[in-house]
C-alpha positions in Angstrom: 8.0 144.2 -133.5 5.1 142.4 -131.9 5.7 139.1 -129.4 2.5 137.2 -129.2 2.4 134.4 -126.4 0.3 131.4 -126.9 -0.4 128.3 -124.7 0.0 125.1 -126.1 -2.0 121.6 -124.3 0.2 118.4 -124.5 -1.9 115.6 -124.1 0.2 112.5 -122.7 -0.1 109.7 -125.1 -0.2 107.1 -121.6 -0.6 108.3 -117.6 1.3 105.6 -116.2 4.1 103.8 -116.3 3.4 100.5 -118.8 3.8 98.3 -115.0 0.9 100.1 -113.5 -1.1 100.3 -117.0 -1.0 96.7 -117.1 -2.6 96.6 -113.5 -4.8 99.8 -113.8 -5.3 100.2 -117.8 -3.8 102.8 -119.5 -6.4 105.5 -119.5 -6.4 105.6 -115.3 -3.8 108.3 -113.5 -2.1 105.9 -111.1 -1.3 107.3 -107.5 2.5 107.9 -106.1 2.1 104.6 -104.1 0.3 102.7 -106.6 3.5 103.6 -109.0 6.3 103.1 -106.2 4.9 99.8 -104.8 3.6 97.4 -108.1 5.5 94.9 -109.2 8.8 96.0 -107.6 9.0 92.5 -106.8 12.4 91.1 -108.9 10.7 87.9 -110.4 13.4 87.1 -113.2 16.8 86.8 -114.0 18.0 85.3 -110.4 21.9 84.1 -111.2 21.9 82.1 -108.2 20.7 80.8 -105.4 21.6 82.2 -101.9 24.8 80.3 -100.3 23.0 80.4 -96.9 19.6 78.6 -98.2 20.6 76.9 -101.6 17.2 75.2 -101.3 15.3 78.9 -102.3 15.5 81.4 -104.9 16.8 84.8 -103.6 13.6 86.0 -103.6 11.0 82.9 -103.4 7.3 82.4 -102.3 8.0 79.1 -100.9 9.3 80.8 -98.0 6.1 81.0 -96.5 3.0 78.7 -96.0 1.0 81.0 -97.0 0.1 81.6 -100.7 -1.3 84.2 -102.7 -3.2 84.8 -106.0 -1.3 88.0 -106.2 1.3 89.5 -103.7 0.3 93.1 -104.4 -3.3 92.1 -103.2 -2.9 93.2 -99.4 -2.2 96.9 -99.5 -1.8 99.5 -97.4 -4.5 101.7 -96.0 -2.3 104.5 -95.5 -0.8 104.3 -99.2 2.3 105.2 -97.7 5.6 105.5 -99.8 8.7 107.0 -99.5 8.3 110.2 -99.5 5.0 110.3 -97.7 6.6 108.1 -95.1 9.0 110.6 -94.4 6.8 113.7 -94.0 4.2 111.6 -91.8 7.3 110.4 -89.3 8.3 113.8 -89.8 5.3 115.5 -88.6 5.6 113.0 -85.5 8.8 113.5 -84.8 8.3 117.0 -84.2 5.5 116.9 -82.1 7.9 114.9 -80.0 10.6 117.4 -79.6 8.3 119.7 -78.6 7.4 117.2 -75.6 10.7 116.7 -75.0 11.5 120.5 -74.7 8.6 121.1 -72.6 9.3 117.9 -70.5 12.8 119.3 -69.9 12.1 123.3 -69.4 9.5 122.3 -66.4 11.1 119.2 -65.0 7.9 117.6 -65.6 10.2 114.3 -64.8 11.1 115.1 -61.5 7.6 115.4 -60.0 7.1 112.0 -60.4 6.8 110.2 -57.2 10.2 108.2 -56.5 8.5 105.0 -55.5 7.2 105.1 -58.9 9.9 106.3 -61.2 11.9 103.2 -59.9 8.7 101.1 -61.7 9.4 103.0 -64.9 12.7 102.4 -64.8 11.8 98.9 -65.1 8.9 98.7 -67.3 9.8 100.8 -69.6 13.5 101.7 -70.4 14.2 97.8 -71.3 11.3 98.2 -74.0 14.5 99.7 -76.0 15.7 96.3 -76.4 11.9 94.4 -77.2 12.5 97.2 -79.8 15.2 96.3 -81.6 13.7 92.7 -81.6 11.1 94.3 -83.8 13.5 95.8 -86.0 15.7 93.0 -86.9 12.0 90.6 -87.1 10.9 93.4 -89.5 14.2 93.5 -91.2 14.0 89.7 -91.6 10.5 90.1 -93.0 11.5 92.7 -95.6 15.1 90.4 -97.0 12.6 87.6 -97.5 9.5 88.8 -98.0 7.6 88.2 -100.9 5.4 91.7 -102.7 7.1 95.3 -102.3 3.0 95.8 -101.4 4.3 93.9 -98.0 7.7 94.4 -98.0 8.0 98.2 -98.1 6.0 98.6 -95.4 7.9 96.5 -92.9 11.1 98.4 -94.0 9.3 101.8 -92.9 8.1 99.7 -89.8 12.0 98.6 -89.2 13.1 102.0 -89.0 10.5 103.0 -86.7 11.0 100.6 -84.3 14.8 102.1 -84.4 13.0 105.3 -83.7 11.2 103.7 -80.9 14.2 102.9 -79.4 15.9 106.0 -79.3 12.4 107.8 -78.0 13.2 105.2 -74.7 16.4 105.8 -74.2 16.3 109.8 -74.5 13.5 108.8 -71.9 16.0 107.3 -69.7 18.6 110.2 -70.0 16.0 112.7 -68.7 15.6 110.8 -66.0 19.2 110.5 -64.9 20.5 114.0 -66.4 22.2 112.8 -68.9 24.3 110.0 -67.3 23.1 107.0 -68.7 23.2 104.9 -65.9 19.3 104.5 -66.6 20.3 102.9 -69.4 23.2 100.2 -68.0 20.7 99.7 -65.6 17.8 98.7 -67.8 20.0 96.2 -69.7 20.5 94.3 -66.9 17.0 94.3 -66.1 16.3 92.7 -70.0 19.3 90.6 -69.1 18.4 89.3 -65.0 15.6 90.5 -64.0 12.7 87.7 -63.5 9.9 89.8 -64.7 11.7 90.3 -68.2 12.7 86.8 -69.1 9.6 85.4 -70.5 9.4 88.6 -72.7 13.5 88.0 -73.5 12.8 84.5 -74.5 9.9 85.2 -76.5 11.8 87.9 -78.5 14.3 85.6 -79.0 12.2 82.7 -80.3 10.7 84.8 -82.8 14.3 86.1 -84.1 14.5 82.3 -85.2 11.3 82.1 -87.2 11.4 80.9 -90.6 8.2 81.4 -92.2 8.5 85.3 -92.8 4.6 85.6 -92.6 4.0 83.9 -89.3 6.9 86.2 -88.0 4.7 89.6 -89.5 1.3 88.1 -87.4 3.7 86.9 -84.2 5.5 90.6 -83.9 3.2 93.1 -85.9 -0.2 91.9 -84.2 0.1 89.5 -81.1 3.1 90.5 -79.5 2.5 94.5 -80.0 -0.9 93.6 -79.5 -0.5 92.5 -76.1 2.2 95.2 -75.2 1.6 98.1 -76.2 -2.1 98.7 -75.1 -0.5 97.2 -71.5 2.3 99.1 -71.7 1.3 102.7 -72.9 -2.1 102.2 -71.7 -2.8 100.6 -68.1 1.1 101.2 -67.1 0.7 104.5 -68.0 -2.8 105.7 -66.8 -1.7 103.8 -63.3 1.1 106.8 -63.1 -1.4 109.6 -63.5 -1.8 109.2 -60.1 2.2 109.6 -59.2 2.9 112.6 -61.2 3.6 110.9 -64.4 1.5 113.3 -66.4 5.1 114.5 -68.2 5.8 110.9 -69.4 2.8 110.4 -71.0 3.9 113.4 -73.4 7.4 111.4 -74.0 5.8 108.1 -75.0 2.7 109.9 -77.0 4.7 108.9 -79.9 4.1 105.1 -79.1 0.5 105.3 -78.7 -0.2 107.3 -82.2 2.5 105.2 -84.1 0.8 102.1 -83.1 -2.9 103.2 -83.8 -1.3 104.0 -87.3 0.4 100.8 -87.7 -2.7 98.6 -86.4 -4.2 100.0 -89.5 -2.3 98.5 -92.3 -1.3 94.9 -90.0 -5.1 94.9 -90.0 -6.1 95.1 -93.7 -2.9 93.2 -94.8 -4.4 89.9 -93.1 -7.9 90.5 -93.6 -6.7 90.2 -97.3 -4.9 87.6 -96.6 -7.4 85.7 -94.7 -10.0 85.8 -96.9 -7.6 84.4 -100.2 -8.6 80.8 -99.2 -9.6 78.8 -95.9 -5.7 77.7 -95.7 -4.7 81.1 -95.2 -7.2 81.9 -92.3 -6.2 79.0 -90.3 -2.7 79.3 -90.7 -2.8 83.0 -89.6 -5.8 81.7 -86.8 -3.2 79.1 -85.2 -0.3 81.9 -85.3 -2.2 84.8 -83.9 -3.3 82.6 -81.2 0.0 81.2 -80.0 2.0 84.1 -80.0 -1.1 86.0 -78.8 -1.5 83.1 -76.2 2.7 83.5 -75.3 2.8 87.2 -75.0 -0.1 87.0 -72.4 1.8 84.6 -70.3 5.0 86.6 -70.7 3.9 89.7 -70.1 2.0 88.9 -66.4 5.4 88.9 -64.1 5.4 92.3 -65.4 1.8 93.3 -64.9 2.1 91.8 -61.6 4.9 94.3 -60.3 3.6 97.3 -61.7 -0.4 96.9 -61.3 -0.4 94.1 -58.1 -3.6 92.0 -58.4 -5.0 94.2 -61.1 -2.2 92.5 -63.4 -3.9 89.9 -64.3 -7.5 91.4 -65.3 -5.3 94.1 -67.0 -4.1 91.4 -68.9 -7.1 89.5 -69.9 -9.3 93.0 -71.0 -6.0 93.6 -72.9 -7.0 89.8 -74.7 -10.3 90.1 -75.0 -10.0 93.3 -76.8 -7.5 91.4 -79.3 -9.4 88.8 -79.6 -12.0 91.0 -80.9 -9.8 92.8 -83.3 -8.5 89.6 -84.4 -12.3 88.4 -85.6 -12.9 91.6 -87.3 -10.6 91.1 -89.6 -11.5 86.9 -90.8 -9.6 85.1 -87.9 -10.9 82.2 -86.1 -10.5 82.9 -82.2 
């Protein structure tokens, strides 16, 4: 008895799902983000309206002033889905427990001069509440949000921000050893202390927007726009010089998340902008006042860590904005 093996070809009859062959045609291999992101959007069969805004749809594009040919036009750079997502924060993530290890093995923490580690207490540690602002504004922008193209993103965003968080406040309990008085402490800073209230109040303006897309430019682009480069970049070169060489390793995360993120709030408003002339002075106006606001909040706390180099800090820290802002079709 002979056994001969043979090889058979299948050709598929389509290489896409009839969604994406619709977009793409029907002869072009759609990527994994191309297939997990178009037309997600439920656009039909909506058995009621919501009970807390009768006057939309559940899912509505009058929710916003801006308006769009296509919602699945501004996509992402990164072509991130789910499962791409996950291994990218993954990879992060484990570069950071690394730090953290190191950090903790050599006590990196503790050769930081004291006069300054009472400055990070307060510049940074309350950042785990601005934080979970920019969550729940990015988990407002994904319930009513219009385009999974948009909308997917911000929830990966939302759960970053979570991580963000958490990064801070294992900051905080290296710093005490565990007893989280770091922690009560910064709270009351958010809560009291003068150089956080503009920041507070500005956070909590924007948890009250209602046009979902002004709320994407306010937190994704001029309020991180404005902190973070301060924050993780003047704050923290100004501590090289007190031994803070071991924080810079905790909040590397931070710096490399936003340089990631800047990259899709970029292209999604370039696209945007250039849809019509409304668009790009919608998004102009926006970017500028909240860009405008976080300036002004921010400068208490310039002030107290940098002293009279607050205030250039501040203005570089615009300028450079500005500049990114032009790049991609505002009007600044």
């Amino acid at each position: 008895m002979s056994l001969e093996i043979k090889t058979t070809a299948i050709q598929q009859r389509r290489q896409t799902f009839a969604n994406v062959a619709r977009r793409l045609g029907a002869d072009r291999p759609a990527s994994r983000y191309e297939e997990s992101m178009y037309d997600l959007q439920p656009e039909v069969n909506f058995h009621y309206r919501p009970t807390w805004a009768p006057e939309y749809e559940l899912f509505d594009k009058s929710r916003t002033a801006i308006t769009m040919e296509d919602w699945y036009a501004p996509r992402d750079p990164r072509q991130l889905y789910y499962g791409a997502y996950t291994i990218a924060r993954s990879r992060m993530m484990e570069a950071t427990e690394k730090n953290f290890a190191f950090v903790e093995k050599r006590q990196l923490l503790a050769a930081i001069a004291p006069a300054w580690a009472e400055i990070v207490r307060l510049y940074l540690l309350p950042l785990r509440h601005y934080e979970w602002g920019a969550n729940m504004n990015n988990s407002q922008i994904t319930a009513i949000g219009y385009g999974a193209a948009i909308t997917q993103a911000t929830q990966f965003i939302t759960m970053d921000r979570l991580g963000i968080a958490q990064i801070i406040s294992r900051v905080g309990l290296v710093m005490d050893g565990n007893a989280g008085d770091s922690l009560a402490a910064a709270k009351r800073a958010w809560m009291d202390d003068p150089v956080w209230q503009g920041v507070r109040r500005m956070v909590e303006d924007s948890l009250v927007l209602t046009d979902w897309f002004e709320l994407l430019v306010a937190q994704n682009l001029s309020m991180d726009g404005m902190l973070y480069p301060l924050v993780y970049g003047r704050f923290d070169a100004g501590g090289q010089a007190h031994g803070a060489q071991g924080l810079s390793m905790l909040t590397e995360f931070m710096v490399d998340w936003q340089d990631d993120n800047a990259k899709w709030v970029d292209a999604v408003i370039k696209r945007v902008a250039a849809e019509n002339d409304a668009n790009r002075q919608l998004l102009s106006g926006w970017y500028a006042a909240w860009a405008t606001r976080a300036q002004e909040a921010l400068r208490p706390l310039a002030d107290h860590v940098l002293g009279c180099d607050g205030v250039t800090a501040l203005a570089e820290i615009r300028q450079a904005l500005d500049a990114r802002a032009r790049k991609i079709g505002l009007l600044v």
